[in-house]
VMD Tcl script that draws the C-alpha trace (Angstrom):
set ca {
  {-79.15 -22.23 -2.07}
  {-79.57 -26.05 -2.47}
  {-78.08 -25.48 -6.24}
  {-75.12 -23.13 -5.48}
  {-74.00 -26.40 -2.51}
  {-74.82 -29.20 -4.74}
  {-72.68 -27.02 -7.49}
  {-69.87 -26.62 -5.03}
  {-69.54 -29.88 -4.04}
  {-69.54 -31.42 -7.51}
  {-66.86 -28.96 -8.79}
  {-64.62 -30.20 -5.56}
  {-65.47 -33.96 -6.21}
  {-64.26 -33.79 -9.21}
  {-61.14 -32.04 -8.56}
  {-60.43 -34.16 -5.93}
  {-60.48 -37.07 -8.52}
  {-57.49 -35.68 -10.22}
  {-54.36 -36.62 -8.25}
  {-55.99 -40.55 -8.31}
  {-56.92 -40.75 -11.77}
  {-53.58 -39.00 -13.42}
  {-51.29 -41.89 -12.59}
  {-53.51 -44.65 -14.40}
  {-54.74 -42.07 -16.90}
  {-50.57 -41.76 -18.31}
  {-50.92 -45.12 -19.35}
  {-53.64 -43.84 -21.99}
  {-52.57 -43.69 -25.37}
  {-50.64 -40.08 -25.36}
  {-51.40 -39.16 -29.16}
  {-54.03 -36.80 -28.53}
  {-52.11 -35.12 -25.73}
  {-51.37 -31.81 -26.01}
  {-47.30 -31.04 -26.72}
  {-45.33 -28.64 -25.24}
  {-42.23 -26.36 -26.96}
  {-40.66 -22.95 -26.68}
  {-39.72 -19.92 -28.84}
  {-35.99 -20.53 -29.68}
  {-35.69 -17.49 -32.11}
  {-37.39 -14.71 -33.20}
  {-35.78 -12.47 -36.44}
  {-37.89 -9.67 -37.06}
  {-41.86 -11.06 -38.12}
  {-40.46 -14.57 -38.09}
  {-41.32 -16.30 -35.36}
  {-39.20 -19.83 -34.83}
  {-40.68 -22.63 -32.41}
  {-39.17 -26.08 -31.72}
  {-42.15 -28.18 -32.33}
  {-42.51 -29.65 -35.58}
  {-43.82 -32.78 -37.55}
  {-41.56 -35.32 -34.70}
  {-44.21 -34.08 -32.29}
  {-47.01 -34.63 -34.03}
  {-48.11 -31.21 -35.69}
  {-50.11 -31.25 -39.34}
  {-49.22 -29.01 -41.96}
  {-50.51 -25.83 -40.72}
  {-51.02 -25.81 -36.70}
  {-52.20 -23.32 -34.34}
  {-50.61 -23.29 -30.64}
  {-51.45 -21.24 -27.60}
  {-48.70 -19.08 -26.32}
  {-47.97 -18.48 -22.57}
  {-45.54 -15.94 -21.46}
  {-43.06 -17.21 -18.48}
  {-43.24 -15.26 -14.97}
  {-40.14 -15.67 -12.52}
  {-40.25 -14.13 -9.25}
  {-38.78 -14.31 -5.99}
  {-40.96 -14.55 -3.12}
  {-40.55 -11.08 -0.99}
  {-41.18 -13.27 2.88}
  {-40.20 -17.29 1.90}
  {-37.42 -16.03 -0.88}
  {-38.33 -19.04 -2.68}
  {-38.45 -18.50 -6.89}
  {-41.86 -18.92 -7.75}
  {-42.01 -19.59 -11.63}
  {-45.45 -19.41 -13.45}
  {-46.79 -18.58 -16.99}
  {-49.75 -16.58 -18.40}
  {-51.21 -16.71 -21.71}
  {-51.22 -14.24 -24.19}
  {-52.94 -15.63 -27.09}
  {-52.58 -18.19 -30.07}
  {-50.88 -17.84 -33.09}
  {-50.86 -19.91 -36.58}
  {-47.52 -21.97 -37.15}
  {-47.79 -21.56 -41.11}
  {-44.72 -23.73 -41.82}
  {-43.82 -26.87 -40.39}
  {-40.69 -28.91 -40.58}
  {-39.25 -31.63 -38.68}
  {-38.33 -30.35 -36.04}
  {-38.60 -26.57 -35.88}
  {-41.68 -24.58 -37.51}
  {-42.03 -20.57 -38.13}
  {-44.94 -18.27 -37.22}
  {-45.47 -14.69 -39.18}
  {-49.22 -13.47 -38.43}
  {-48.83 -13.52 -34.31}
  {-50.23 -9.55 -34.49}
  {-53.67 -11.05 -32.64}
  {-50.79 -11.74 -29.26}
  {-51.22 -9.44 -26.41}
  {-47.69 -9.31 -26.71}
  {-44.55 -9.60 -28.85}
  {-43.47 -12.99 -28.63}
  {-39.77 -13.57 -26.98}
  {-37.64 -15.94 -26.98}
  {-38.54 -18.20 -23.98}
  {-41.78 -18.28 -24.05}
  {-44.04 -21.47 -24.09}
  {-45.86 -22.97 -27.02}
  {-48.48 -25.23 -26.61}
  {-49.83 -27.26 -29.53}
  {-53.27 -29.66 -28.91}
  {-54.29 -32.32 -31.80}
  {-58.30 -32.22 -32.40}
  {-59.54 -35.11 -31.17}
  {-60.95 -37.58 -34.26}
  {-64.61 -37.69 -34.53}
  {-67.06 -39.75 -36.29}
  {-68.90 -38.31 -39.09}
  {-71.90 -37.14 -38.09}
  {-73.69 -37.85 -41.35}
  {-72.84 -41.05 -40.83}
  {-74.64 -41.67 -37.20}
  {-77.79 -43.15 -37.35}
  {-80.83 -40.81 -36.47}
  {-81.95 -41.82 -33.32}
  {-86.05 -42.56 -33.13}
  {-86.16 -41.85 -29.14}
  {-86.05 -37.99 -27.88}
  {-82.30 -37.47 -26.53}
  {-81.67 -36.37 -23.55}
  {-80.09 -33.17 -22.74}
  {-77.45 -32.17 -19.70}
  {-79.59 -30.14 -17.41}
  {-76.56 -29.03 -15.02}
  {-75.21 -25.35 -15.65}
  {-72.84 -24.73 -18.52}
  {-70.27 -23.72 -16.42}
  {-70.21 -27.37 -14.05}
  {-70.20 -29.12 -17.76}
  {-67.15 -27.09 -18.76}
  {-65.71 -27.83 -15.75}
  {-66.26 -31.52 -15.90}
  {-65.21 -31.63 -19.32}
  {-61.94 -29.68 -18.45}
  {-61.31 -32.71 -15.62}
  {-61.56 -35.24 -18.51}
  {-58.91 -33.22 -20.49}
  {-56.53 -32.97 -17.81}
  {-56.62 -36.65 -16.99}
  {-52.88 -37.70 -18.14}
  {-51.38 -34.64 -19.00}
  {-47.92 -33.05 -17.61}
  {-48.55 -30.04 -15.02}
  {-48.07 -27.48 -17.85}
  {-50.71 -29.11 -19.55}
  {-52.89 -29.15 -16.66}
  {-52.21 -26.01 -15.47}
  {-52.90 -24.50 -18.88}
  {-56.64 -26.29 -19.24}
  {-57.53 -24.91 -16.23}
  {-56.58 -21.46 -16.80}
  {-58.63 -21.64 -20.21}
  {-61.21 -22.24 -18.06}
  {-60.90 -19.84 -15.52}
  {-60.47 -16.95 -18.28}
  {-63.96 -18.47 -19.86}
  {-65.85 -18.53 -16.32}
  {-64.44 -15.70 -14.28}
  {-67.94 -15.30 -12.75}
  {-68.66 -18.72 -11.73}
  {-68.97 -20.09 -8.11}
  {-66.68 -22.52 -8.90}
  {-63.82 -20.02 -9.61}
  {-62.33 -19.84 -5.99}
  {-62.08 -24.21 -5.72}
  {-60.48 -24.02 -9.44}
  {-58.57 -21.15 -8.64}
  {-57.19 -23.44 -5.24}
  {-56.21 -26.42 -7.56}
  {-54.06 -23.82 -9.67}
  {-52.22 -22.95 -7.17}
  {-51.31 -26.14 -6.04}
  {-50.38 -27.51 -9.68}
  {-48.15 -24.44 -9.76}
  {-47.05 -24.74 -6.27}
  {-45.68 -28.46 -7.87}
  {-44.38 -27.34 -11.28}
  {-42.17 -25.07 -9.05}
  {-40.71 -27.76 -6.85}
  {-40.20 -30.09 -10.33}
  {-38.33 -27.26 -11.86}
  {-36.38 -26.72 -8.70}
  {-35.78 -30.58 -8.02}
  {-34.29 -30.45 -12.00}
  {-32.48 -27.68 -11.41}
  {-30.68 -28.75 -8.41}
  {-30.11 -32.08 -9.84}
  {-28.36 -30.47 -12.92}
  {-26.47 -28.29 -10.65}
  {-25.29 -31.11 -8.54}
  {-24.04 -32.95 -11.75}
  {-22.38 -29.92 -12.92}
  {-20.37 -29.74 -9.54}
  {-19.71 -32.95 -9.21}
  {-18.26 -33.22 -12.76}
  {-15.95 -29.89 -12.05}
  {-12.46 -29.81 -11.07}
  {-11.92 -29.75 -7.41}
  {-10.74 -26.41 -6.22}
  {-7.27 -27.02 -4.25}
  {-4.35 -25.11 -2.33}
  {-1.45 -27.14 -2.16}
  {1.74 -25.74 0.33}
  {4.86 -27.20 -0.99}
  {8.34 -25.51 0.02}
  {10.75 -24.50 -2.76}
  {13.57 -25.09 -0.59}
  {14.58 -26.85 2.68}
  {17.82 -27.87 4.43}
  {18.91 -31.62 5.71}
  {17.62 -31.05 8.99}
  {14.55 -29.48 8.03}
  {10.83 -31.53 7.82}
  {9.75 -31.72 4.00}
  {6.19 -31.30 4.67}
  {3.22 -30.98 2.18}
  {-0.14 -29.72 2.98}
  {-3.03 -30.11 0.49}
  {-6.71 -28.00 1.60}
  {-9.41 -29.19 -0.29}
  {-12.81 -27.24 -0.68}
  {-15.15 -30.10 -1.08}
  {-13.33 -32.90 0.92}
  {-16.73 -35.10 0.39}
  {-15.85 -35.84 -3.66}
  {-11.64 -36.86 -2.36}
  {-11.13 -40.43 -1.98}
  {-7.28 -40.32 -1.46}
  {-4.89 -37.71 -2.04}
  {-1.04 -38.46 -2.69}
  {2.55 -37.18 -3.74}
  {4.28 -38.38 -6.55}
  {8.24 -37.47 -5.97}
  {11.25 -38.33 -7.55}
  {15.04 -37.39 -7.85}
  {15.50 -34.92 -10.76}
  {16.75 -36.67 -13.68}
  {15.19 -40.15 -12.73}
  {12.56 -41.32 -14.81}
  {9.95 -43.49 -12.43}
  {8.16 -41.70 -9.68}
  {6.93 -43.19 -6.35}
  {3.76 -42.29 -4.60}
  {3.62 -41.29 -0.77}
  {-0.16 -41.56 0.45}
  {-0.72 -38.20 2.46}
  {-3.04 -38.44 5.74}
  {-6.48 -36.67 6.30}
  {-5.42 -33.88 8.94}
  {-8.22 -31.97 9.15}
  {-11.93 -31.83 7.67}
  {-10.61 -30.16 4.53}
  {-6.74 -30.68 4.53}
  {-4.46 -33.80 4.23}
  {-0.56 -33.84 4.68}
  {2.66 -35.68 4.86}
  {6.12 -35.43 5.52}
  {8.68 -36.81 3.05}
  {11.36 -39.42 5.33}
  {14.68 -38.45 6.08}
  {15.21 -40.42 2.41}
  {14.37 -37.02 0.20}
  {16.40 -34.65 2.38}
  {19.24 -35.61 1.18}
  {20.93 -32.31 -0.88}
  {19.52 -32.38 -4.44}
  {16.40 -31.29 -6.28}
  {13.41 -33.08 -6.01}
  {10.56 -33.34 -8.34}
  {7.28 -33.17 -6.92}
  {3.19 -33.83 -7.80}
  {0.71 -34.08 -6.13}
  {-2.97 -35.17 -6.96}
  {-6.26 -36.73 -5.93}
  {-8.71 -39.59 -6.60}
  {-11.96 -38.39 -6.93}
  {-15.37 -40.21 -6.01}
  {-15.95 -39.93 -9.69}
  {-13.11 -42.15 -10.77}
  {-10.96 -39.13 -12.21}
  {-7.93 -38.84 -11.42}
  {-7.26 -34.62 -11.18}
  {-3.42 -33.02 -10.37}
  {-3.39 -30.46 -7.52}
  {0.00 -29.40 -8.29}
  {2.36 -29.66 -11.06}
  {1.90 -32.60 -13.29}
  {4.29 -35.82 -13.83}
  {5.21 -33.81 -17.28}
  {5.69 -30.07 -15.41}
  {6.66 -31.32 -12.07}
  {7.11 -28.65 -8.80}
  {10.90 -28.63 -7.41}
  {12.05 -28.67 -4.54}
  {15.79 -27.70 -3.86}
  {17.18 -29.76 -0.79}
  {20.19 -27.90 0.56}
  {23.11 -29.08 3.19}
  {22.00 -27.61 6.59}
  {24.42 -24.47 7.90}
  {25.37 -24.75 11.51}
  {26.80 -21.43 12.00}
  {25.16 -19.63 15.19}
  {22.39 -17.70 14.46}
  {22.87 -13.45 14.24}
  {22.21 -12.17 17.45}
  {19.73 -9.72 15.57}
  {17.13 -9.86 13.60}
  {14.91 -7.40 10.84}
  {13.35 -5.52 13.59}
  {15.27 -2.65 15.69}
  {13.33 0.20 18.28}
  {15.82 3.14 19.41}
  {15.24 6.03 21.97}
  {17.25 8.58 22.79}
  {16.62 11.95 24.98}
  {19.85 14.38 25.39}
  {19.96 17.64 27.32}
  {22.55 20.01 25.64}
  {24.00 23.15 27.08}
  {26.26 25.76 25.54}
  {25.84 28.67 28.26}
  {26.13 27.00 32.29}
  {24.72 29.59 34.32}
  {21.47 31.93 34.04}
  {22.17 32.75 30.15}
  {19.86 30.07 28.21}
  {21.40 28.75 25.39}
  {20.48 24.62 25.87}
  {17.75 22.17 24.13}
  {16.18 18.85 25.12}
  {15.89 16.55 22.35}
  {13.90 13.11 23.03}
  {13.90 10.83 19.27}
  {12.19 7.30 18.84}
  {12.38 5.45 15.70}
  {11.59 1.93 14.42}
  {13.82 0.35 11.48}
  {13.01 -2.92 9.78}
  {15.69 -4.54 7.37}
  {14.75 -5.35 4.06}
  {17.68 -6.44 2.09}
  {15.61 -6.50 -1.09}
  {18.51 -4.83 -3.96}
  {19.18 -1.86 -3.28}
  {16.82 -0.97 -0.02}
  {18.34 -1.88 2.76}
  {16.12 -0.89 5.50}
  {12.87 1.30 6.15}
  {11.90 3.81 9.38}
  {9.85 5.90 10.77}
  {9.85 8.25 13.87}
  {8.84 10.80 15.99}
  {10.40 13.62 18.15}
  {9.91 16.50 20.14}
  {12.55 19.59 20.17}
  {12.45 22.69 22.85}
  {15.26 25.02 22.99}
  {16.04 28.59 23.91}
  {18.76 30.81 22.95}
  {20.29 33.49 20.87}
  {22.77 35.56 19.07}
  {26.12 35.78 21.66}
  {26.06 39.48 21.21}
  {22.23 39.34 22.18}
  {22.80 36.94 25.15}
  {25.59 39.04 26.64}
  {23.76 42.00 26.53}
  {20.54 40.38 28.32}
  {18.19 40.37 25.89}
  {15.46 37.55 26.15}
  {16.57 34.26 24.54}
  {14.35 33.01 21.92}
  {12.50 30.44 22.65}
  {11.84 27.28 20.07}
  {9.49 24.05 19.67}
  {9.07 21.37 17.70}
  {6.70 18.36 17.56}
  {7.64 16.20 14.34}
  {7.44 13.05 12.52}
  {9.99 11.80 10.22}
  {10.26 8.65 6.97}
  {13.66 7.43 6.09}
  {15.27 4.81 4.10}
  {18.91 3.26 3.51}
  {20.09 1.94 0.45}
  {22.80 -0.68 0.29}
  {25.70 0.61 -1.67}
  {27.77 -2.02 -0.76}
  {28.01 -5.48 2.14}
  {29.31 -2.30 4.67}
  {28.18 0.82 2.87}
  {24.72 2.07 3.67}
  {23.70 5.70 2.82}
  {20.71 6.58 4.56}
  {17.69 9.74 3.77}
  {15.59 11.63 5.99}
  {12.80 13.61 5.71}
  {10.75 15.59 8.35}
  {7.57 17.10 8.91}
  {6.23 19.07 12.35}
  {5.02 22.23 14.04}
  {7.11 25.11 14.68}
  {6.52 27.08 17.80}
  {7.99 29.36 20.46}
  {8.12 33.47 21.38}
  {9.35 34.69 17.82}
  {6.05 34.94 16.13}
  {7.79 35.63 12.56}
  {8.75 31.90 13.18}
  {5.53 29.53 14.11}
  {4.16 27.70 11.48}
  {5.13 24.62 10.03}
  {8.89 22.82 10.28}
  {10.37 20.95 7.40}
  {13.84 19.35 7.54}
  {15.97 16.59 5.57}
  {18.80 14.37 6.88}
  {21.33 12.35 4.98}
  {23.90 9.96 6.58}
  {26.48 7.72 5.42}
  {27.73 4.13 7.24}
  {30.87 2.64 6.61}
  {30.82 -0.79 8.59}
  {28.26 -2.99 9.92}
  {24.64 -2.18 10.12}
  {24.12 -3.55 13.86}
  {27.12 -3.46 14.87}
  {30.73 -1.51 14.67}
  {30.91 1.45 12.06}
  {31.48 5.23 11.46}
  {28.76 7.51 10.56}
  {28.82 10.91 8.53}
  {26.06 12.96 8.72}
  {24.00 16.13 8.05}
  {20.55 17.64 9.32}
  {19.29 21.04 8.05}
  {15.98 21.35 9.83}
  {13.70 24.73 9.41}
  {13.08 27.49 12.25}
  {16.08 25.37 14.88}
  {19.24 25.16 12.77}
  {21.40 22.81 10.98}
  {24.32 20.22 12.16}
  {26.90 17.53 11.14}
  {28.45 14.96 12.77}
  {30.85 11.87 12.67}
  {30.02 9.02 15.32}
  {32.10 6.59 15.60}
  {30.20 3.05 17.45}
  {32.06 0.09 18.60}
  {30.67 -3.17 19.17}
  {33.64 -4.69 20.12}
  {33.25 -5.67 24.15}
  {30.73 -8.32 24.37}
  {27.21 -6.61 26.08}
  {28.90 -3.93 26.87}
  {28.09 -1.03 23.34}
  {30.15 2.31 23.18}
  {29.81 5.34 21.29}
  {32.04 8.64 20.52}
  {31.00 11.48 18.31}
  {31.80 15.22 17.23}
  {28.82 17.49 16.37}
  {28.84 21.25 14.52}
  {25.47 22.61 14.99}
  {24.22 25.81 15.11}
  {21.10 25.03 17.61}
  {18.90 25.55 18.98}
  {17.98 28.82 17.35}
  {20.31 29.01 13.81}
  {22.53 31.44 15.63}
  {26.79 30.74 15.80}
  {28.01 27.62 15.16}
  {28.83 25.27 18.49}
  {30.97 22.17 19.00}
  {29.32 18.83 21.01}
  {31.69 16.04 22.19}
  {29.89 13.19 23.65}
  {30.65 9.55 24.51}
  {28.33 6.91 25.63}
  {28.79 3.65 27.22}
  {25.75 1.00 28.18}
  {25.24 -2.38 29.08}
  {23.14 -4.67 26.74}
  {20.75 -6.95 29.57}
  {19.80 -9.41 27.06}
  {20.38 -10.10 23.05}
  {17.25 -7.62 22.69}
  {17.66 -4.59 24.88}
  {20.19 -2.83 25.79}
  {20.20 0.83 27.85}
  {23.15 3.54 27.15}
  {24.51 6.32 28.98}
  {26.00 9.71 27.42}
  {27.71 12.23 28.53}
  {29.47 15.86 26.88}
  {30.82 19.06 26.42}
  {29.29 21.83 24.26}
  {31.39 25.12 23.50}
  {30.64 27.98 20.85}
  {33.61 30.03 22.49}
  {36.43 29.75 24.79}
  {34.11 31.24 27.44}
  {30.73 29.68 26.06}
  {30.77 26.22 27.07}
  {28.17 23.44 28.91}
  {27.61 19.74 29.09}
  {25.77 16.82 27.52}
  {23.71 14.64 29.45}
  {21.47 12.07 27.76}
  {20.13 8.12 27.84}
  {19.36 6.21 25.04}
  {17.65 2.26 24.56}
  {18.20 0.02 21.83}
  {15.34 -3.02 21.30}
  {15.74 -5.42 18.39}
  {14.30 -8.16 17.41}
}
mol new
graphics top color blue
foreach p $ca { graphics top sphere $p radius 0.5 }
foreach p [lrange $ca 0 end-1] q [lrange $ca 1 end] { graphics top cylinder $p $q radius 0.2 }
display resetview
């Protein structure tokens, strides 16, 4: 018991002696220290390290080779990096700087590119023929074998890198696996690994911080290609990594000029700085702009454009004409109840539409919609009405796409396609309803014009109509139109004549009225009533 504690406590003393002896012990004389390379290349048997006579290595040299571990810790996530060995192998020829290895078969494994090389010189000893033969008995270390390894292994460590270290005591941790000692060894390995890891991450973070502070700042400039007079001229520059910007400013000129003068922009924000040209670079003309940064670094890096390649900026006379009364955006809804039979005989719909429209004015398209509707409608043949047969009966939920193309500045021609459910009391009929629609406008898109159109829809009927709007009374919009349809049921063909009048309560909404008479015959005949809402904005 007294052995295995005074063991023990020798093994820790002398660990413990490590972190004060290494500093003074660097100042030894470093040509018996062990030396430290990788594998760089390896071509088939030919193994290719880059350690070579510049380090110290004889003619022929054998090196231990470790085999580099990487992981990433599963609770901290912190990379822990370590290295195992995985035997020695024979350099058999050396150069300068680089030496090649061909008999490595004795490795546990194939050597790759990567992994460690360590090379240690054998220390010069006296001849021992030479020594005198002592005439006293010598004395013999009576400790166990494994405590004089141990304290040898300290002495060898004394002055050495981490690798170094950490490589000793693994040698002799694979030769005493057994011993009491292994746990306290095994505890200072872990701690000289635990510190290679923070060196290599302190390196590495170093080398990345270098390699972003040398990089190009990363930049989004806002610089408008044209403005008017009475417009600001204002630049905005957002900077990722404000920290590295010590000024950021605008180089502008008048195009054709050849000097350039700079306008410092202001910090706005934690990442942004901006500025706002005087009322001297509005004038009408084109301007040539830059704009660029100091960095902490020195460097002097363009943002945008270049003094070469400037950006331009078109400065244009300000127009004072009023501003259009609408804009892109336009909402309609419209809900009409039509009647060709007064009286008990059903031959009437209700219609209620909504649509959205936005104007594009991109080439050819001049606008986009979409809508939806719902149709319900009863009637019948005349002969089958008159003689008191049950009207049939039809509905229609649907949803509708269109476009208009701009065929000229008052020419639109407009498509329409439609998609819904087909019901009612005619089972041959329910299913699905498709329909098109194609219209025509001569005149202004929001405002007076004639319209020519067609519908052909399935399971309901088909009609045609010319409406004539008028825009001419301020706030006050008016329609007329004539309508051939043969709905609500595709039976004979029927004549609408409406007119609508409304009152527009603001420049965005306005509410209309309609009113009409329906006749297929001279003695088949019923009104219109409907509403309808314009929004636009």
């Amino acid at each position: 018991m007294e052995s295995r504690f005074y063991r023990t406590t020798a093994a820790v003393a002398v660990l413990a002696g490590v972190a004060l002896l290494a500093t003074s012990a660097q100042a030894q004389d470093k040509t018996a220290h062990a030396v430290e390379g990788v594998v760089v290349q390896v071509q088939g048997q030919e193994v290719i390290v880059d350690l070579g006579r510049d380090r110290g290595l004889p003619g022929q040299s054998l090196v231990q080779v470790y085999r580099r571990v990487e992981v990433k810790h599963p609770i901290s996530h912190k990379v822990v990096v370590d290295r195992f060995p995985i035997g020695a192998m024979l350099l058999e020829q050396v150069g300068g700087s680089l030496s090649i290895a061909t008999a490595w078969s004795g490795l546990s494994r194939k050597p790759e590119v990567g992994d460690f090389v360590v090379f240690e010189p054998t220390p010069a000893r006296a001849d021992k023929a030479a020594q005198p033969v002592p005439t006293e008995p010598v004395a013999t270390d009576a400790r166990a074998p494994d405590l004089v390894a141990l304290d040898t292994t300290f002495g060898r460590t004394l002055g050495r890198p981490l690798t170094d270290r950490i490589a000793l005591w693994e040698a002799w941790l694979t030769a005493w696996p057994d011993s009491d000692l292994a746990s306290t060894v095994g505890g200072e390995l872990g701690w000289l690994r635990e510190k290679l890891a923070m060196e290599r991450e302190a390196v590495a973070a170093a080398d990345a911080d270098k390699a972003r502070l040398g990089a190009d700042l990363e930049a989004l400039v806002t610089v408008p290609w044209a403005v008017t007079t009475e417009q600001p001229l204002a630049l905005v520059a957002a900077i990722t990594q404000p920290e590295r910007v010590e000024a950021v400013r605008v180089l502008v000129r008048r195009s054709g000029e050849v000097r350039y003068e700079t306008v410092g922009m202001t910090k706005g924000g934690d990442c942004s700085w901006e500025v706002a040209l005087g009322e001297a670079w509005r004038q009408p003309g084109d301007l040539d702009v830059v704009v660029e940064a100091v960095r902490a670094d020195g460097k002097l890096q363009p943002l945008l454009g270049s003094p070469e390649r400037p950006q331009h900026v078109l400065v244009v006379e300000a127009d004072h004409d009023p501003a259009p009364v609408h804009d892109r955006s336009r909402a309609h809804f419209v809900v009409d109840v039509v009647d060709f039979k007064s009286g008990p005989i059903e031959d009437d719909y209700i219609r209620f539409e909504g649509d959205f429209r936005y104007k594009i004015d991109a080439w050819l398209l001049h606008s986009v919609g979409v809508g939806v509707g719902v149709f319900n409608g009863k009637g019948g043949t005349l002969e089958s009405l008159a003689a008191g047969e049950d009207a049939r009966a039809r509905e229609v939920s649907y949803g509708f796409a269109e476009l208009e193309l701009a065929l000229g500045e008052y020419v639109g021609l407009s498509g329409r396609i439609l998609l819904g459910n087909l019901g009612g009391n005619d089972q041959s009929t329910l299913g699905q309803a498709t329909g098109f629609r194609t219209q025509l406008r001569i005149g202004e898109y929001d405002g007076t014009n004639l319209e020519l159109g067609t519908a052909l829809t399935d399971g309901i009927g088909n009609e045609g109509w010319i409406t004539f709007n008028l825009d001419a009374i301020d706030r006050v919009p008016m329609e007329a139109s004539v309508v051939v349809t043969n709905l609500p049921v595709g039976s004979e063909l029927g004549v609408s004549l409406n007119y609508g009048a409304g009152w527009a309560f603001t420049d965005w909404f306005a509410l209309l009225g309609r009113v009409g008479w329906n006749a297929r015959t001279i003695n088949d005949f019923g009104p219109t009533f409907g509403l309808a809402s314009t929004l636009t904005w």
